[in-house]
PDB file with one MODEL, atoms N, CA, C and O in Angstrom:
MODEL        1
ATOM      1  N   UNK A   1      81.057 110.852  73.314  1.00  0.00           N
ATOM      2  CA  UNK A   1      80.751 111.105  74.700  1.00  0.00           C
ATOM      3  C   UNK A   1      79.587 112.093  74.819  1.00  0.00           C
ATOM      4  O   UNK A   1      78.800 112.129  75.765  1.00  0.00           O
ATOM      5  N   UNK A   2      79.575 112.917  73.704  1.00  0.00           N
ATOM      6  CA  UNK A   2      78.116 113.757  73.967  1.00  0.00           C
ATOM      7  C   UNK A   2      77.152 113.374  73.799  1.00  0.00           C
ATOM      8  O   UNK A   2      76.124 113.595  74.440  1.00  0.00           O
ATOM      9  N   UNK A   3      77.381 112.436  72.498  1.00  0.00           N
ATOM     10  CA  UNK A   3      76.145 111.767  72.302  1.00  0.00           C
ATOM     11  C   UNK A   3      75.184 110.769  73.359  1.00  0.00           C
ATOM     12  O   UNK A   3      73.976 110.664  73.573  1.00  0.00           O
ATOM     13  N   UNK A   4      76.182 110.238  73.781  1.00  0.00           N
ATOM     14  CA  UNK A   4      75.652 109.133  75.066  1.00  0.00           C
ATOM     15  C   UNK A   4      75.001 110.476  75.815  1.00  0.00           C
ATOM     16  O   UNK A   4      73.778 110.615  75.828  1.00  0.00           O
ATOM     17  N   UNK A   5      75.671 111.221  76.289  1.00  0.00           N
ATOM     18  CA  UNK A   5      74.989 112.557  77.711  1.00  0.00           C
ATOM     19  C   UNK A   5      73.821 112.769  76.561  1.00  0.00           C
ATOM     20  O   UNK A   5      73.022 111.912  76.940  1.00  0.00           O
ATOM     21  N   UNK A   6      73.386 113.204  75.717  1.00  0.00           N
ATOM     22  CA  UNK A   6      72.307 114.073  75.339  1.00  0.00           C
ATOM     23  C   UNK A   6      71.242 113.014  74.783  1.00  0.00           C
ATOM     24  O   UNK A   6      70.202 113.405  74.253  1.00  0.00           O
ATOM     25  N   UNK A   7      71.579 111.495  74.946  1.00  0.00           N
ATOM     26  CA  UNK A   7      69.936 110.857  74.394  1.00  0.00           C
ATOM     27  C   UNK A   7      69.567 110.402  75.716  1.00  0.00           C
ATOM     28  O   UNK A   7      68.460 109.864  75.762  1.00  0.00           O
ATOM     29  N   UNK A   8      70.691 110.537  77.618  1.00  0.00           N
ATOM     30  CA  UNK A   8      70.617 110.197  78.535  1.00  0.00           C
ATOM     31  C   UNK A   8      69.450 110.974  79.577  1.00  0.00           C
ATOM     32  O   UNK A   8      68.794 110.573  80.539  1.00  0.00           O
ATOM     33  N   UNK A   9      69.614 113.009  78.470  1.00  0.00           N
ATOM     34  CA  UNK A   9      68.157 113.473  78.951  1.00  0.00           C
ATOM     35  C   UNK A   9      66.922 113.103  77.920  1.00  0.00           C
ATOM     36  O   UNK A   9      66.853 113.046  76.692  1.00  0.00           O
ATOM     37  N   UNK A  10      65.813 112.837  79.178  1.00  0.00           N
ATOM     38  CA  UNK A  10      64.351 113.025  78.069  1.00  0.00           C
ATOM     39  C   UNK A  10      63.462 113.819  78.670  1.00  0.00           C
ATOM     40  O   UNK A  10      63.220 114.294  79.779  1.00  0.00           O
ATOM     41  N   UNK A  11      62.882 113.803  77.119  1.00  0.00           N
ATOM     42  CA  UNK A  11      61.723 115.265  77.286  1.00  0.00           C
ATOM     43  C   UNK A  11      60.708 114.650  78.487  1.00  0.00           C
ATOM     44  O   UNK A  11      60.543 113.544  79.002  1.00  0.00           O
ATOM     45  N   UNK A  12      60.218 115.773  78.617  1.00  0.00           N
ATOM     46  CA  UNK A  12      58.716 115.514  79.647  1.00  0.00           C
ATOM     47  C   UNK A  12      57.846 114.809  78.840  1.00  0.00           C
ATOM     48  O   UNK A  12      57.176 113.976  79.450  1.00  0.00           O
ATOM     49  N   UNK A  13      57.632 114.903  77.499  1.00  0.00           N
ATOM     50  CA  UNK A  13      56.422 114.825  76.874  1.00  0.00           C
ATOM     51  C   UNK A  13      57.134 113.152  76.784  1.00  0.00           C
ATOM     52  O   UNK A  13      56.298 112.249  76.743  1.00  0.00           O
ATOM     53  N   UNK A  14      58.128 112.875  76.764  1.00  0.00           N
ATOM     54  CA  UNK A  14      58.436 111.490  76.129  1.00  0.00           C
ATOM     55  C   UNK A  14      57.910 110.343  77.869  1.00  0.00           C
ATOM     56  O   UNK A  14      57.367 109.242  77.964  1.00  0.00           O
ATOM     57  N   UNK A  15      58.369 111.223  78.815  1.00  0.00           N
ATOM     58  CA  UNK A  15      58.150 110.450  80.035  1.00  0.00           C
ATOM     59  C   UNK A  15      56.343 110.579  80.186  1.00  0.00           C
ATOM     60  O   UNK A  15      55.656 109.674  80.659  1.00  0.00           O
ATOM     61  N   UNK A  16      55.984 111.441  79.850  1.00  0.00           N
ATOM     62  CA  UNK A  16      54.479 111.419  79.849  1.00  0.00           C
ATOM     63  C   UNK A  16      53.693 110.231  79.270  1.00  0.00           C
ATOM     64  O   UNK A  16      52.712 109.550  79.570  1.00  0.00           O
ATOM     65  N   UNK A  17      54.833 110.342  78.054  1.00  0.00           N
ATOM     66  CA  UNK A  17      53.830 108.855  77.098  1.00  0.00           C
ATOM     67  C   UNK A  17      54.064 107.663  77.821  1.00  0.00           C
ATOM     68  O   UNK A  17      53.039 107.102  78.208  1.00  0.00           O
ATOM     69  N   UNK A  18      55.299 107.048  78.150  1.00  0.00           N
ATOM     70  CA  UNK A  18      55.671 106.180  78.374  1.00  0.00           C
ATOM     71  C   UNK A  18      54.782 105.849  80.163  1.00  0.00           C
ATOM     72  O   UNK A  18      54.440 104.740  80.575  1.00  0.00           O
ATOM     73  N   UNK A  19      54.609 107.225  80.918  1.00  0.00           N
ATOM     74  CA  UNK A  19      53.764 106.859  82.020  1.00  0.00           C
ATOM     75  C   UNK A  19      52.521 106.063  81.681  1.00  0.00           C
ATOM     76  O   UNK A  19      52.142 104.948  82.039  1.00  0.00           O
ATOM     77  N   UNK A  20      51.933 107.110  80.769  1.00  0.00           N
ATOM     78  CA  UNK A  20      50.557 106.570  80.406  1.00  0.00           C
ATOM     79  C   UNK A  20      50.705 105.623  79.668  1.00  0.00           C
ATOM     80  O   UNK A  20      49.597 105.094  79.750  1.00  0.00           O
ATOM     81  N   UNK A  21      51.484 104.812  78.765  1.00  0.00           N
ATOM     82  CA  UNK A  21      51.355 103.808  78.022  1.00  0.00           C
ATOM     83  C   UNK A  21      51.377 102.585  79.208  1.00  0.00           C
ATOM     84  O   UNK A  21      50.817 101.503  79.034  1.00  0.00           O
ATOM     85  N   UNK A  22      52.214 102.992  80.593  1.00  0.00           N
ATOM     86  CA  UNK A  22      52.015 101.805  81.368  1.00  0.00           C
ATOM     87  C   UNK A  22      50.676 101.696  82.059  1.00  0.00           C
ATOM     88  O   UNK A  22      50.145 100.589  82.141  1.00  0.00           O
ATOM     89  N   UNK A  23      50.018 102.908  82.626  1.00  0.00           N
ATOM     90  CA  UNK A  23      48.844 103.072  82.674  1.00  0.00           C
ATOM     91  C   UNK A  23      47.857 102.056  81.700  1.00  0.00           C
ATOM     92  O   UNK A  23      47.347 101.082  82.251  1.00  0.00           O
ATOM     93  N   UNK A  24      47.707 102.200  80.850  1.00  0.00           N
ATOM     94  CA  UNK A  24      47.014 101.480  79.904  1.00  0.00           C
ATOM     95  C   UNK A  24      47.435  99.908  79.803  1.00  0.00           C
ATOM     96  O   UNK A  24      46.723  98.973  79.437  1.00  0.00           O
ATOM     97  N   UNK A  25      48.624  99.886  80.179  1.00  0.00           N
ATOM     98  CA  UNK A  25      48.739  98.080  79.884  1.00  0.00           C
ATOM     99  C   UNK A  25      48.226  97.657  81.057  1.00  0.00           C
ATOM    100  O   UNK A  25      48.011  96.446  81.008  1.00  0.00           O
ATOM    101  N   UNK A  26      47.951  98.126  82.052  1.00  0.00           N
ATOM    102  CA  UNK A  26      47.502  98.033  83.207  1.00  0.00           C
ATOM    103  C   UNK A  26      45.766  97.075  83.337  1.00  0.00           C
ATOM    104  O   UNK A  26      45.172  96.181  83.940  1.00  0.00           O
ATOM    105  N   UNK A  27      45.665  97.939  82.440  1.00  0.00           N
ATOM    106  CA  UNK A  27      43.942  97.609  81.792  1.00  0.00           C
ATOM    107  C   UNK A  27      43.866  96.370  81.451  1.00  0.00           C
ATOM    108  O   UNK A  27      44.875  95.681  81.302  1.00  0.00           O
ATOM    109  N   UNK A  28      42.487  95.863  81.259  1.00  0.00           N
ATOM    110  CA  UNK A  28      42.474  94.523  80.937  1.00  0.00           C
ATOM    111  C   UNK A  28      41.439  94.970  79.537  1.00  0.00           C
ATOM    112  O   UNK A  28      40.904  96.043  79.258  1.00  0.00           O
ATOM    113  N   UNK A  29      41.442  93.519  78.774  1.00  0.00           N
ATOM    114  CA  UNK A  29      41.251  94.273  77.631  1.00  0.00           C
ATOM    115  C   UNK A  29      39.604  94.957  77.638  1.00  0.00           C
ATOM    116  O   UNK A  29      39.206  96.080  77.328  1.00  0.00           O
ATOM    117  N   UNK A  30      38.936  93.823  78.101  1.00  0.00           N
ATOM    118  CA  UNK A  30      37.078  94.413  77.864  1.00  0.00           C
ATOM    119  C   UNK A  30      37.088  96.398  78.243  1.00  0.00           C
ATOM    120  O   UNK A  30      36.482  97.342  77.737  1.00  0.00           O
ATOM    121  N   UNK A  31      38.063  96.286  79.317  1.00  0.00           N
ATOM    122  CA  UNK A  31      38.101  97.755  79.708  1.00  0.00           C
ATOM    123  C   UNK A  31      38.387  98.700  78.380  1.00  0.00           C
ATOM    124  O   UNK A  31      37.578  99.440  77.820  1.00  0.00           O
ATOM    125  N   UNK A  32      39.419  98.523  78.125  1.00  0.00           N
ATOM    126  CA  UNK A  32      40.004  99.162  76.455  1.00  0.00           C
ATOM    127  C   UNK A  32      39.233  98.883  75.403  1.00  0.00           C
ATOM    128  O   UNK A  32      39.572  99.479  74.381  1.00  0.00           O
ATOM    129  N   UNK A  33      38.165  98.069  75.295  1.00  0.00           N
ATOM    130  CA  UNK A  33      37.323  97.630  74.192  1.00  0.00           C
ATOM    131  C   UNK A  33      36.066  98.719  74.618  1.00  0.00           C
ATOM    132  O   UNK A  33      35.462  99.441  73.826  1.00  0.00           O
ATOM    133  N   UNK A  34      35.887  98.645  75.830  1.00  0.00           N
ATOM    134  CA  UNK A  34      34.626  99.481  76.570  1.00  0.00           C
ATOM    135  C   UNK A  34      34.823 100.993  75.954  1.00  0.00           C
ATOM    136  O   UNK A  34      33.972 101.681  75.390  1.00  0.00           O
ATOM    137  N   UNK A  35      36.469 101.368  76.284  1.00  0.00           N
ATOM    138  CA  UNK A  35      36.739 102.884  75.977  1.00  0.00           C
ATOM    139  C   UNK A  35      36.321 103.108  74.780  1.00  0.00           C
ATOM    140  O   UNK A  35      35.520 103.942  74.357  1.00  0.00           O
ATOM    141  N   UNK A  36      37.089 102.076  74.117  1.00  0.00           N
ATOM    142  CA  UNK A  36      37.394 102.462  72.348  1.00  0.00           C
ATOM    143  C   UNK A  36      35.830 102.745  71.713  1.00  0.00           C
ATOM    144  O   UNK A  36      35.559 103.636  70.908  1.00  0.00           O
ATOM    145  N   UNK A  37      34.911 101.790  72.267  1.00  0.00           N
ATOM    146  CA  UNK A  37      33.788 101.697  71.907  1.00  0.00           C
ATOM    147  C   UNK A  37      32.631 102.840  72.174  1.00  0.00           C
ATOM    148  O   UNK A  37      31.508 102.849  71.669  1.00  0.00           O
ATOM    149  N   UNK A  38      33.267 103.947  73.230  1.00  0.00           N
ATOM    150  CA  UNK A  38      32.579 104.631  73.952  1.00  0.00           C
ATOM    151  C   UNK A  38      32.718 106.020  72.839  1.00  0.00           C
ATOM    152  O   UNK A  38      31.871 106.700  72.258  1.00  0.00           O
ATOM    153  N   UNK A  39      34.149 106.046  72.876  1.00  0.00           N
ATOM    154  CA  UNK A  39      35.139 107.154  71.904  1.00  0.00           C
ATOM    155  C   UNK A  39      34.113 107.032  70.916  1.00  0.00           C
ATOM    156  O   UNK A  39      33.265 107.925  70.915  1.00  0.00           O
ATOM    157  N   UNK A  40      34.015 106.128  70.090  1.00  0.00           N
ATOM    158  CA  UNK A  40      33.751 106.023  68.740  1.00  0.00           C
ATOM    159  C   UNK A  40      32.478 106.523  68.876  1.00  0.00           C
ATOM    160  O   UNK A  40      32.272 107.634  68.388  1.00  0.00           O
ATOM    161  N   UNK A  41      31.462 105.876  69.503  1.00  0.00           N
ATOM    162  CA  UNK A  41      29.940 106.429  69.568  1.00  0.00           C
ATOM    163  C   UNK A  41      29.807 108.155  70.076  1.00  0.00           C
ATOM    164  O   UNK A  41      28.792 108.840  69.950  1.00  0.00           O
ATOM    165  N   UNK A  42      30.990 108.557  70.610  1.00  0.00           N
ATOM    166  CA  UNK A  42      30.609 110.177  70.796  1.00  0.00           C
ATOM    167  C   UNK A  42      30.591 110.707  69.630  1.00  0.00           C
ATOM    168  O   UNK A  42      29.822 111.598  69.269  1.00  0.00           O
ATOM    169  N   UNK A  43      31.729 110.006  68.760  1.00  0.00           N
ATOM    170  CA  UNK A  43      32.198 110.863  67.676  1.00  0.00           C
ATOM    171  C   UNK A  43      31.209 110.799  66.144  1.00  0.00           C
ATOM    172  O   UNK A  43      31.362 111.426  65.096  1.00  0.00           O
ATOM    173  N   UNK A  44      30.121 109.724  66.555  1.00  0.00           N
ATOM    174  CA  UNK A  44      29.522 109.412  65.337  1.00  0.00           C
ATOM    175  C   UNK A  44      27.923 109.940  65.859  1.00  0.00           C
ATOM    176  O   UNK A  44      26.961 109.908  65.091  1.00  0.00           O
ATOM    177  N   UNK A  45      27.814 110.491  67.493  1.00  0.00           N
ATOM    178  CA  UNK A  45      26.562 110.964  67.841  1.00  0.00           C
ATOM    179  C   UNK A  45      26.045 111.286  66.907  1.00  0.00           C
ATOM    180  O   UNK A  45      26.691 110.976  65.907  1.00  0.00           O
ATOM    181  N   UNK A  46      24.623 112.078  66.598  1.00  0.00           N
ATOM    182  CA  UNK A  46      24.184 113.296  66.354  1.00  0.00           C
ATOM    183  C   UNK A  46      24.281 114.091  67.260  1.00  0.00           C
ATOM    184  O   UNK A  46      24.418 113.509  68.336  1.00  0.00           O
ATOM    185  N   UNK A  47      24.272 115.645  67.372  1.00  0.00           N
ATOM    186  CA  UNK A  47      24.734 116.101  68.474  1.00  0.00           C
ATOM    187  C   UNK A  47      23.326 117.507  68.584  1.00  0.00           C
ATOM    188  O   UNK A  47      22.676 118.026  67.677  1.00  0.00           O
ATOM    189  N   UNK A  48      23.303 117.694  69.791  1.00  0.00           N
ATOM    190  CA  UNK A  48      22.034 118.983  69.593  1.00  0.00           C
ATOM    191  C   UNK A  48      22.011 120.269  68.798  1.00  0.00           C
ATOM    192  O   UNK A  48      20.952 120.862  68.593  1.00  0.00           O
ATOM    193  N   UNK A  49      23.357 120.766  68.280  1.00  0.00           N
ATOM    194  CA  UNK A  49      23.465 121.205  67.194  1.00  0.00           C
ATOM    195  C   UNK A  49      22.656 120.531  65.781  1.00  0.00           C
ATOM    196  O   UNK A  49      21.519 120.829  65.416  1.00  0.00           O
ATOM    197  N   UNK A  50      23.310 119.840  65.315  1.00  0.00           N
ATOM    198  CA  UNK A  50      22.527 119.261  63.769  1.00  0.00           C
ATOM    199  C   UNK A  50      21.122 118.955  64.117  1.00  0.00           C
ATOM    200  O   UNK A  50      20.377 118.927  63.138  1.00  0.00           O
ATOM    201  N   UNK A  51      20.465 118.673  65.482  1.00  0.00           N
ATOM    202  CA  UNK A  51      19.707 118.400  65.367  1.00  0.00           C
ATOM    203  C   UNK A  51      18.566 119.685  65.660  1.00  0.00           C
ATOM    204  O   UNK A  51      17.394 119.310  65.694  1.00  0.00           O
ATOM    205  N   UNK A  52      18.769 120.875  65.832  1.00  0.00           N
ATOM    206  CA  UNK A  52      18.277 122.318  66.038  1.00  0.00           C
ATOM    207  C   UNK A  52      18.533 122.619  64.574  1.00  0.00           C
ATOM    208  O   UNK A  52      17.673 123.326  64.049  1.00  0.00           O
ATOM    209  N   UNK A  53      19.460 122.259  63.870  1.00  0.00           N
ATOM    210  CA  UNK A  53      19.475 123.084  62.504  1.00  0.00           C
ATOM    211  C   UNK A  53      18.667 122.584  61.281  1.00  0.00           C
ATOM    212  O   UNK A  53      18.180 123.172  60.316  1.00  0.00           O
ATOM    213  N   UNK A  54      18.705 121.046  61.740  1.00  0.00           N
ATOM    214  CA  UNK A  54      17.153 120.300  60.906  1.00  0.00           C
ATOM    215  C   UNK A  54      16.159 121.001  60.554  1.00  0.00           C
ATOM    216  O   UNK A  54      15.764 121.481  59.492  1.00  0.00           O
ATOM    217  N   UNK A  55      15.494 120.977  62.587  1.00  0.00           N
ATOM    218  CA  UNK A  55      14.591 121.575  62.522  1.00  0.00           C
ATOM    219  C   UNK A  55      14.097 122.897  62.289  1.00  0.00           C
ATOM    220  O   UNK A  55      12.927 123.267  62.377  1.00  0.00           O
ATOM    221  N   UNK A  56      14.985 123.493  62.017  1.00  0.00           N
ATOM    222  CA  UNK A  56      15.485 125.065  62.371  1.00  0.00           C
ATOM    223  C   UNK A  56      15.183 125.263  60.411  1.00  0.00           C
ATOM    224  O   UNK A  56      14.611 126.263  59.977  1.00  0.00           O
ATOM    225  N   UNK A  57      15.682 124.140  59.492  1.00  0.00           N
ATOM    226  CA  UNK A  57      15.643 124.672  58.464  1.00  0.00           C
ATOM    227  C   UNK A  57      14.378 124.290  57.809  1.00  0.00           C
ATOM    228  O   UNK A  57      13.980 124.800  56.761  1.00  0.00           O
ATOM    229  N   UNK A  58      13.508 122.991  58.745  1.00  0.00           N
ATOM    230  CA  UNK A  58      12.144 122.595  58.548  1.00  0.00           C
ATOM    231  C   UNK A  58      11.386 123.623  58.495  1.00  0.00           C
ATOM    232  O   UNK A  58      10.732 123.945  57.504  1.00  0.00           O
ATOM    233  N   UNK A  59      11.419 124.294  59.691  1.00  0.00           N
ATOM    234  CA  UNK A  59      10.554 125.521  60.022  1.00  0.00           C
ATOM    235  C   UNK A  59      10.939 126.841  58.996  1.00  0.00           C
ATOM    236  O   UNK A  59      10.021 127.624  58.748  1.00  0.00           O
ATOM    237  N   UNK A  60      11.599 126.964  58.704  1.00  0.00           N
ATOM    238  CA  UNK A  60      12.009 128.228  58.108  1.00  0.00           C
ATOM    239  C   UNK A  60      11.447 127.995  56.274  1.00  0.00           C
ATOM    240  O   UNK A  60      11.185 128.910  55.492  1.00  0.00           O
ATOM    241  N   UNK A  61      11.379 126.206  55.932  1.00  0.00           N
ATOM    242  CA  UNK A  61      10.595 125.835  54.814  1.00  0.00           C
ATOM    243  C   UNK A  61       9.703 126.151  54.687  1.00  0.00           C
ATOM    244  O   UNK A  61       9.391 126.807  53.693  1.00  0.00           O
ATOM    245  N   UNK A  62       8.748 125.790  55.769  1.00  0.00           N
ATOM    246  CA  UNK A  62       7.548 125.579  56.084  1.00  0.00           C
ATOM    247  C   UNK A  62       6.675 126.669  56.596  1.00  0.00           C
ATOM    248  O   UNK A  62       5.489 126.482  56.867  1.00  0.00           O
ATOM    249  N   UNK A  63       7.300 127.842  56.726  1.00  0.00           N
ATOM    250  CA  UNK A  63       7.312 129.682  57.066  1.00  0.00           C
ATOM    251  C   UNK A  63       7.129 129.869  55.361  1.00  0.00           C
ATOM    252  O   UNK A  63       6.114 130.250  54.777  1.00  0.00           O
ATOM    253  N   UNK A  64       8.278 129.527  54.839  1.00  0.00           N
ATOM    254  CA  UNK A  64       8.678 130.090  53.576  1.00  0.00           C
ATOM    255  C   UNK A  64       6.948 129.867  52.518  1.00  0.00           C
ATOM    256  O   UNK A  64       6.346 130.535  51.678  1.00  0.00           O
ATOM    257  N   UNK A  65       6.788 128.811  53.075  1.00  0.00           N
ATOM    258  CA  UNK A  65       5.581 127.628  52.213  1.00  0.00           C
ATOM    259  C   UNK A  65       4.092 129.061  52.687  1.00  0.00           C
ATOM    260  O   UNK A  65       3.445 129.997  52.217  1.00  0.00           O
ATOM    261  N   UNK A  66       4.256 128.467  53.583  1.00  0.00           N
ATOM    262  CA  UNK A  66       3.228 129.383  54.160  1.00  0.00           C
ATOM    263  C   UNK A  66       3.084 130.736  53.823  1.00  0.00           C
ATOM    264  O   UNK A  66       2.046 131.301  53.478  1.00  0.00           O
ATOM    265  N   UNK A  67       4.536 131.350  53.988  1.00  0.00           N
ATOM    266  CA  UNK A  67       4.049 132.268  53.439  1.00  0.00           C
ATOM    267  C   UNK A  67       3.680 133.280  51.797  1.00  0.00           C
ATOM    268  O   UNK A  67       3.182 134.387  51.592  1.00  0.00           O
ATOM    269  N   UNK A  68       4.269 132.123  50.851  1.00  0.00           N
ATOM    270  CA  UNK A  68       4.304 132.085  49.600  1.00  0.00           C
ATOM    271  C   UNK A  68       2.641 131.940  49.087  1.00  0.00           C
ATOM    272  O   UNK A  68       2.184 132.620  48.168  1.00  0.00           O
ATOM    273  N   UNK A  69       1.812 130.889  49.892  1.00  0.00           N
ATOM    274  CA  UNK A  69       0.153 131.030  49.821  1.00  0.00           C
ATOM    275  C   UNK A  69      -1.006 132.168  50.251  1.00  0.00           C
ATOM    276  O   UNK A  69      -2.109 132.497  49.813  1.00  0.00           O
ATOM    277  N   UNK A  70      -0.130 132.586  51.364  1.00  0.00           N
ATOM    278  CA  UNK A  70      -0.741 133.572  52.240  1.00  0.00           C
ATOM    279  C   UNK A  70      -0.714 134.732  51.371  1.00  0.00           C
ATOM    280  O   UNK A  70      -1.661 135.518  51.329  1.00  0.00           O
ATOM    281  N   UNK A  71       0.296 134.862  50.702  1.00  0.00           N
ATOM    282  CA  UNK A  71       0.372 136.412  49.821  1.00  0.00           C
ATOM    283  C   UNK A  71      -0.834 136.009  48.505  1.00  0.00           C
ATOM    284  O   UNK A  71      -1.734 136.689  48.012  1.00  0.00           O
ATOM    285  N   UNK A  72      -0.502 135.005  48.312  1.00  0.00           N
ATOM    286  CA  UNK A  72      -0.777 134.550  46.876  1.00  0.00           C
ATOM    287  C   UNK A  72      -2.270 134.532  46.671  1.00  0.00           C
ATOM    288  O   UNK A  72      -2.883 134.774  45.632  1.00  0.00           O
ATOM    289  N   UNK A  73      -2.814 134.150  48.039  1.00  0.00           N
ATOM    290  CA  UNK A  73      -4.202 133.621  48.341  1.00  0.00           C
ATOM    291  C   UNK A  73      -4.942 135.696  48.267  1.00  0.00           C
ATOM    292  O   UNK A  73      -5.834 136.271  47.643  1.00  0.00           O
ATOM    293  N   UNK A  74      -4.065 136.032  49.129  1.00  0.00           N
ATOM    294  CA  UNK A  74      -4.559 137.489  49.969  1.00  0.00           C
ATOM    295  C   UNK A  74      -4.630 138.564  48.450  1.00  0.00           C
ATOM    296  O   UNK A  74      -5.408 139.512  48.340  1.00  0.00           O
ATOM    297  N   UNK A  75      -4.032 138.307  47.818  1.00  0.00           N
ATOM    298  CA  UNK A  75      -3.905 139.278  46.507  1.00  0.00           C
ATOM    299  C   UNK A  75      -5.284 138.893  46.026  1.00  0.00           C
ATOM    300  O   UNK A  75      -6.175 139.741  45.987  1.00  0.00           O
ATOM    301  N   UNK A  76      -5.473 137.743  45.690  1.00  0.00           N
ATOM    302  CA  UNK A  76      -7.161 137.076  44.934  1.00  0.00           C
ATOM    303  C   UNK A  76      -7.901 137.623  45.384  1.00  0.00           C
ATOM    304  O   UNK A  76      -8.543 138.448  44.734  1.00  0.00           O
ATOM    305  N   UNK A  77      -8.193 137.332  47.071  1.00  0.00           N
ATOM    306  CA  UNK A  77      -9.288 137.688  47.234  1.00  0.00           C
ATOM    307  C   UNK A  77      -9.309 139.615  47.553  1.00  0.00           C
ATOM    308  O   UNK A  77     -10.359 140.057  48.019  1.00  0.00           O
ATOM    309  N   UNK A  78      -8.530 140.288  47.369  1.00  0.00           N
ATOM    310  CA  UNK A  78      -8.030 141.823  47.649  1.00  0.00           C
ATOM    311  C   UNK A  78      -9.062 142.118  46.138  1.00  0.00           C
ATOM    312  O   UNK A  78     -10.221 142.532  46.121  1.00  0.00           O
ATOM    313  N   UNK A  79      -8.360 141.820  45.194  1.00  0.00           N
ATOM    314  CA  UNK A  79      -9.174 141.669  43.592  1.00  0.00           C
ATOM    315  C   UNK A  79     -10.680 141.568  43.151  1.00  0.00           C
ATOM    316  O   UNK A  79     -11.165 142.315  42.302  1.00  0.00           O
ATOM    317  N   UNK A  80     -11.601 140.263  44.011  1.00  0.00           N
ATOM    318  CA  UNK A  80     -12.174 139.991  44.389  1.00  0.00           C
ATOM    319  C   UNK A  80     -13.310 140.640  45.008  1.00  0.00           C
ATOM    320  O   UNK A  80     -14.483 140.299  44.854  1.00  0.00           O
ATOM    321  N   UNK A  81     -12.855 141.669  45.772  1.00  0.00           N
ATOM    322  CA  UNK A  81     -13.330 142.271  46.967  1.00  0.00           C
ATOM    323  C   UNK A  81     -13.644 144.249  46.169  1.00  0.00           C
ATOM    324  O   UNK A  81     -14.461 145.063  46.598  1.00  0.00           O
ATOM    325  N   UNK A  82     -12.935 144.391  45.307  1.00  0.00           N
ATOM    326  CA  UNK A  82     -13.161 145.660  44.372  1.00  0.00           C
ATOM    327  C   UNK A  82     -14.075 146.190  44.049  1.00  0.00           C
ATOM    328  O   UNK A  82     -14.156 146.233  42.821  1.00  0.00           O
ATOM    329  N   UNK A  83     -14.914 146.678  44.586  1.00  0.00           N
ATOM    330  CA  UNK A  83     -16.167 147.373  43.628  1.00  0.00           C
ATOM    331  C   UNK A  83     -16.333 147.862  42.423  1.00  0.00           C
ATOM    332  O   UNK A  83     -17.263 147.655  41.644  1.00  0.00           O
ATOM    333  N   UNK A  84     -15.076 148.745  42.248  1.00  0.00           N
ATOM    334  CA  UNK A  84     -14.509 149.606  41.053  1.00  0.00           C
ATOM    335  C   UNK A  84     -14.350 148.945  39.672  1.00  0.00           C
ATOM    336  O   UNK A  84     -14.151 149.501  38.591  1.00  0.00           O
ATOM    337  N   UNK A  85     -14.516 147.299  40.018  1.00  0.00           N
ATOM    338  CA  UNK A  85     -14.210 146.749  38.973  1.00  0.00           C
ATOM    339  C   UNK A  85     -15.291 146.376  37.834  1.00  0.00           C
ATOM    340  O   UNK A  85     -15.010 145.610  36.912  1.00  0.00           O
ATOM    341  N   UNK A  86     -16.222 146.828  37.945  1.00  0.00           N
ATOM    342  CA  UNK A  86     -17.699 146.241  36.492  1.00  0.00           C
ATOM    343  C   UNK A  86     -17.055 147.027  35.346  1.00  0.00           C
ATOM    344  O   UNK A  86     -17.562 147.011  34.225  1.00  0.00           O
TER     345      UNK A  86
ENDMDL
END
């Protein structure tokens, strides 16, 4: 007898699903194909994050590049430029 009373309450979360699962049969399918299809392409975006950190690590190469010549170049001609040196 208890058993019957205690599977007779249900959770919220169980009436929640079962709302929305009728919700959804509701749908016709192209609709549910539309969603599923929508879901999937957010999740496989690129997103403006990865795409700032690309560039973000392009530039910070290309700083690095630059400035690895700039020293390299500036020392030569510093040498170069010596009087002291005959």
């Amino acid at each position: 007898m208890g058993k019957k009373d205690a599977s007779a309450v249900k959770l919220p979360v169980d009436q929640y699903r079962k709302q929305i699962g009728k919700q959804d049969y509701k749908k016709t399918k192209p609709i549910l194909r539309a969603t599923r299809l929508k879901a999937e392409a957010r999740k496989t975006a690129i997103g403006i994050k990865e795409v700032g950190l690309v560039l973000a690590a392009i530039f910070a190469l290309l700083l690095a590049f630059y400035a690895f010549f700039y020293l390299r170049l500036s020392s030569e001609v510093e040498s170069d430029l010596d009087p002291d040196e005959d």
